[in-house]
C-alpha positions in Angstrom: -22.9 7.7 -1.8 -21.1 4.7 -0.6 -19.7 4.5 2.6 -16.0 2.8 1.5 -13.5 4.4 -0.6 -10.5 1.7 -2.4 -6.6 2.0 -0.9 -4.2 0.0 -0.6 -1.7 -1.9 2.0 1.9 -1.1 1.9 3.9 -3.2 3.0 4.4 -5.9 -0.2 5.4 -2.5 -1.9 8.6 -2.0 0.6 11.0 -1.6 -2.2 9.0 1.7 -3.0 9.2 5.1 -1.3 6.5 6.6 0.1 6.7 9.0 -2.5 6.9 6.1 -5.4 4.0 3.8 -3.4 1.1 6.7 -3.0 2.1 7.7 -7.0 1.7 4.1 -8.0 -1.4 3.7 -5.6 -3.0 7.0 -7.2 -2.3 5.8 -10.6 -3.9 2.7 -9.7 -7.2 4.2 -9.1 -6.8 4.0 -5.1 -7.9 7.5 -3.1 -6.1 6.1 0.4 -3.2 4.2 1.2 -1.8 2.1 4.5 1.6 2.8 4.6 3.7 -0.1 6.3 6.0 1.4 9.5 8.9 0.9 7.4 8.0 3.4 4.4 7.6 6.1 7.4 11.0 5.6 8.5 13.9 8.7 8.4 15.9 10.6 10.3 17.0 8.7 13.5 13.6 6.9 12.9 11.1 8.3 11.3 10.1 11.3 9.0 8.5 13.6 11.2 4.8 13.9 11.0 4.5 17.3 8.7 6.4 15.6 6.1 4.3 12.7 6.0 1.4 14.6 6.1 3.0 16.8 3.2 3.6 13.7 0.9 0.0 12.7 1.2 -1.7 15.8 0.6 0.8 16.2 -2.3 0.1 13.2 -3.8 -3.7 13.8 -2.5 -4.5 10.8 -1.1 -6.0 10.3 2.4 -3.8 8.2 5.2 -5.8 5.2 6.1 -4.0 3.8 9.1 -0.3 2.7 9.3 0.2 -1.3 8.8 2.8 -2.5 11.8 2.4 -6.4 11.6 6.4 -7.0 11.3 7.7 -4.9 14.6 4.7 -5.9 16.8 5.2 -9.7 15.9 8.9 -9.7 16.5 8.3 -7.7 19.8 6.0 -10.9 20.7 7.9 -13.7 19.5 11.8 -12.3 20.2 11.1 -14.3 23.7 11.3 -17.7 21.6 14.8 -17.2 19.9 13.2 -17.7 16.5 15.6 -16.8 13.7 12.2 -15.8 11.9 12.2 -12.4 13.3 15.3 -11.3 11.7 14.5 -10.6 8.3 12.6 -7.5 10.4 15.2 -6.2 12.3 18.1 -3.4 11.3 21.2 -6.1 11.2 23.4 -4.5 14.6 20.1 -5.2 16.2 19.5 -8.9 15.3 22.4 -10.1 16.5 20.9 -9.0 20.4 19.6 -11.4 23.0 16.4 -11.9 22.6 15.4 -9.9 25.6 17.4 -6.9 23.8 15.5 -7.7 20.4 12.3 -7.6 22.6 12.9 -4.0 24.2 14.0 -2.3 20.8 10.9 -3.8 19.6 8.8 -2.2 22.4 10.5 1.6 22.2 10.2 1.2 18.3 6.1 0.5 18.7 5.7 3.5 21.4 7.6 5.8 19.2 5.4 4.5 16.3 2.5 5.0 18.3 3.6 8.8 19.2 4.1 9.3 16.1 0.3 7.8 14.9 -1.0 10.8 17.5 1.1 13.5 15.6 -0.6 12.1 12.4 -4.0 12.3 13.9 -3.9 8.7 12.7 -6.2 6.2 15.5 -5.8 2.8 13.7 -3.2 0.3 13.7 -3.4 -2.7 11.7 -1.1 -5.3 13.0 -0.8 -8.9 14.8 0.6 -10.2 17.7 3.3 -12.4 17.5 3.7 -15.9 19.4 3.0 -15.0 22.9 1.9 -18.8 23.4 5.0 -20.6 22.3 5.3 -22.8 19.0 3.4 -25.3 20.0 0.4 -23.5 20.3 0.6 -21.2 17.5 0.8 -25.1 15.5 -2.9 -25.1 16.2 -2.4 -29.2 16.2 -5.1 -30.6 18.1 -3.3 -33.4 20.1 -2.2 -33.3 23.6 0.5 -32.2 26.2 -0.4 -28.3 26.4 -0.7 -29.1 29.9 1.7 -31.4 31.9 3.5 -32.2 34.7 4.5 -28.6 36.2 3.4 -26.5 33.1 0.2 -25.3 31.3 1.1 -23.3 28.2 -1.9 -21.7 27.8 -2.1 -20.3 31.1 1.6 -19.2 30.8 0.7 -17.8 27.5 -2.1 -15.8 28.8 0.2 -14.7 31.8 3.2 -13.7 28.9 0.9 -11.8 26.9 -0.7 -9.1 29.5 2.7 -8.6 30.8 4.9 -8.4 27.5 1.9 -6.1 25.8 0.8 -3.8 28.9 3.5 -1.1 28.1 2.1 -1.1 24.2 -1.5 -1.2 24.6 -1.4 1.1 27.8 0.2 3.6 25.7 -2.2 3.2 22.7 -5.1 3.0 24.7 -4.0 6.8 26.0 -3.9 8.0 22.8 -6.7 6.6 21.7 -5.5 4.5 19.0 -6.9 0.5 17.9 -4.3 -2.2 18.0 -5.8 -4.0 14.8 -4.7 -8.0 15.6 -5.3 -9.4 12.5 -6.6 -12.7 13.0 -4.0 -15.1 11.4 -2.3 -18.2 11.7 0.9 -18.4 14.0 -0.1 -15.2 15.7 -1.8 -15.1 19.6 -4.8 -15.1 18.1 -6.1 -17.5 15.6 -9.6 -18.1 15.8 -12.7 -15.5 16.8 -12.4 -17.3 20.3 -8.7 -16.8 20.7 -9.2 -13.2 19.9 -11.9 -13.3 22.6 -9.7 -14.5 24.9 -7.3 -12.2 24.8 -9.3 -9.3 25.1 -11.0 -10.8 28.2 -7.6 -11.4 30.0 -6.8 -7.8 29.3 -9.9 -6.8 31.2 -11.3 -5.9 28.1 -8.4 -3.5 27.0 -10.3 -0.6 24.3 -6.8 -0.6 22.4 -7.8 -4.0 21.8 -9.2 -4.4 18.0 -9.7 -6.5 14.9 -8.6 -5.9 11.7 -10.9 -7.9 9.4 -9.2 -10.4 6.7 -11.2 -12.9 5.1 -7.8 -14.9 3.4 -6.8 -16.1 6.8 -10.5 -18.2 7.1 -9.5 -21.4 5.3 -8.8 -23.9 8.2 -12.6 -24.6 9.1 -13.7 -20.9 10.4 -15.5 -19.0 7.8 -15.0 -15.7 7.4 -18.7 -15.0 8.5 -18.4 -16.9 11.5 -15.0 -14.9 12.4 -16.5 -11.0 11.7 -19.7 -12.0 12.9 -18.2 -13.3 17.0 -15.7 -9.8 16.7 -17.4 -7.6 14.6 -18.1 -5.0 17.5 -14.2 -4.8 17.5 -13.6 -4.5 13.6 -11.8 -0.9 13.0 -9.5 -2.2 10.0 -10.6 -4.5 6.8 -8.5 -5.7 4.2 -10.2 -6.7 0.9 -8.2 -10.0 0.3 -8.6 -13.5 -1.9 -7.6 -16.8 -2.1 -8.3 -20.5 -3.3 -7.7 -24.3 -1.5 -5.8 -26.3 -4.3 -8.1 -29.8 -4.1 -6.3 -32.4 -2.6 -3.7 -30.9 -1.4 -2.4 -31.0 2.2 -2.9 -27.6 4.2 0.0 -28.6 6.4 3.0 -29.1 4.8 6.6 -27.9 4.5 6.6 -26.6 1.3 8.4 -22.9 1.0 7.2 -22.4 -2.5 4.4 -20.6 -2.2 3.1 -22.1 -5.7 3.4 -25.8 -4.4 0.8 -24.6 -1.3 -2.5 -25.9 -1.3 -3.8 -22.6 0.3 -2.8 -19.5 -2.5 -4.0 -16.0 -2.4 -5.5 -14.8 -5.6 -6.8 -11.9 -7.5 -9.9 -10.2 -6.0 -12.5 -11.8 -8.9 -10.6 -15.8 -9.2 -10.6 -16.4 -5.7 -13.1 -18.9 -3.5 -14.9 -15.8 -1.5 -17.5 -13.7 -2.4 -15.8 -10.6 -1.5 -19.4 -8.4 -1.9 -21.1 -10.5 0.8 -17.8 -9.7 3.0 -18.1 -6.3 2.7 -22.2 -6.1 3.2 -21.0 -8.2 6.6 -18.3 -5.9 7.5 -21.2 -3.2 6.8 -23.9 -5.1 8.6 -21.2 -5.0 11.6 -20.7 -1.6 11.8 -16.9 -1.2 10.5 -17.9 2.1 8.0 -19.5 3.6 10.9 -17.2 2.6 13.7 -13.8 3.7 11.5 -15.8 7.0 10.1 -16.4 8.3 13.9 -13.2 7.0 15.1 -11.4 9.0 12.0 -13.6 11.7 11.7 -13.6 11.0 7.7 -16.7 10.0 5.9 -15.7 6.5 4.3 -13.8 4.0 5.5 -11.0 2.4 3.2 -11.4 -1.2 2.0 -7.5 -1.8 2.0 -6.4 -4.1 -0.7 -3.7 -6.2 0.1 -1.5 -8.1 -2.6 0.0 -11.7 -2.2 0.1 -13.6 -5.1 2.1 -17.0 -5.9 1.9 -16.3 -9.7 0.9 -12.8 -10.5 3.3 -9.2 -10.1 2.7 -7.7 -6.8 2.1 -4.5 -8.8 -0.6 -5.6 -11.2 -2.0 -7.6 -8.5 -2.6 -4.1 -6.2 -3.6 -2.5 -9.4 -6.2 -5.4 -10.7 -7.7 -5.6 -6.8 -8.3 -1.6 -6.4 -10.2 -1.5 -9.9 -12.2 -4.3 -8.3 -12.9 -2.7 -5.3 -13.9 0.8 -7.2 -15.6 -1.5 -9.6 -17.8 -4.0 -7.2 -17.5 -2.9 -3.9 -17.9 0.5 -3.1 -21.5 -0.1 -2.2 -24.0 2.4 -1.1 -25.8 2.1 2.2 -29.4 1.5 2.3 -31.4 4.0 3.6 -34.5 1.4 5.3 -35.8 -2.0 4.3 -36.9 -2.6 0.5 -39.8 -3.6 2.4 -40.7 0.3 3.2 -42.3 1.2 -0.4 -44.4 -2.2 -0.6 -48.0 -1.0 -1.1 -47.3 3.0 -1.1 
């Protein structure tokens, strides 16, 4: 019996219900979705928990963990007046101050987060936004980080335990995984940076990784990545892409089809998405999520971004790969064992 099961990210589906998205993922061939925050949202914020739950069982599909990548990041970046956050934020609330932007942000996570405990739900794919300021999130490697009366990365350091200790405080009592998703333009970019922020949280346990081997294309491979954090890997999605030859990585192009780096269908891309999942396997991700859970596989969540393809037939192609290729079974010992029986 394998030890995965397919499902399916929500939140390039937005323009579904929750309803419409688990019907489309079902048809699809998933058995789990990851809902985005924003498909859970009713009422004077969100649907309570029994109706969630009652959509899911109707539709009977398992809940695999609630995806919350947009609120967290504009409650870590509000701080630097980006007009990037907005497309995020409910339009009376966008016009605030930043520091008003910031505190919504923060009561809309902890209310998320309650709301995660009611669900019986314990992990939390998401990434923190640009506690370090622009110029580090550039990843640029020239100078001036430190200077005459500043040093951005110890004020970054300083910015993130304060700005995140009400969140991960509160998830930590509930027992629930902040999944940073180790991404460019987030606090953490690399396996070190995530590292880093775990050790100046005095190694927080909300503190977790949700694996994504698209984001490994500026000189860290993926292996390198899950290998440093794998002890803190709760989350996976099941992602592809390819680097366009001789094209710059750094550029600013906003069409995604003039990018050199494009994510692809699960087959056409540059990984070997069976050796990433015997890695997330060999790093105890099926085991860690299964005990965390209390289910008996852990979802490989497919995520769709595509310059060229429908976001729909994208989802649909990647969960038939994942059923397909990658639902592998655990061995039980070494092949080694039966040599000379």
């Amino acid at each position: 019996m394998s030890c995965y099961h397919a499902s399916i990210e929500g939140a390039q589906h937005g323009a579904k219900s929750l309803p419409d998205f688990l019907a489309y993922a079902q048809r699809s061939g998933a058995t789990g979705a990851q809902p985005s925050n924003y498909m859970l949202q009713g009422g004077k914020l969100f649907q309570s928990a029994k109706e969630i739950r009652a959509t899911f069982e109707k539709a009977g599909m398992t809940l695999d963990g609630v995806s919350a990548h947009c609120p967290i990041w504009v409650h870590t970046t509000a701080w630097t007046e980006s007009p990037t956050i907005r497309p995020f934020l409910p339009p009376d609330v966008a016009k605030k101050s930043p520091a008003e932007i910031e505190k919504w942000a923060e009561n809309y996570v902890l209310k998320l987060l309650d709301l995660l405990a009611e669900l019986k739900v314990k992990v939390l794919p998401m990434f923190w936004g640009v506690a370090f300021g622009w110029e580090l999130a550039s990843g640029y490697p020239w100078g001036f980080w430190a200077g005459p009366g500043y040093d951005l990365i110890k004020e970054g350091q300083e910015r993130f335990v304060k700005k995140t200790k009400k969140i991960r405080d509160h998830a930590r009592k509930l027992g629930i995984k902040l999944c940073h998703e180790i991404h460019p333009g987030t606090a953490a970019m690399t396996a070190d940076d995530f590292l880093m922020l775990v050790k100046i949280t005095d190694g927080d346990k909300s503190m977790a990784v949700n694996a994504d081997p698209s984001h490994c294309w500026e000189g860290e491979s993926w292996e390198t990545r899950f290998s440093k954090v794998g002890a803190y890997i709760y989350a996976a999605h099941v992602k592809n892409f390819t680097i366009r030859p001789g094209f710059p990585l750094r550029t600013m192009e906003p069409a995604w089809p003039g990018r050199a780096m494009q994510f692809t269908d699960l087959p056409s891309g540059d990984l070997n998405m069976n050796r990433y999942v015997e890695l997330l396997l060999n790093v105890g991700f099926a085991s860690r999520y299964c005990q965390l859970m209390g289910t008996k596989t852990a979802p490989l969540v497919v995520e769709a971004e595509s310059a060229h393809r429908d976001l729909d037939s994208t989802s649909a192609n990647g969960i038939g790969y994942v059923r397909d290729h990658l639902l592998i079974t655990p061995a039980a010992g070494s092949f080694e064992d039966g040599m000379g029986a």
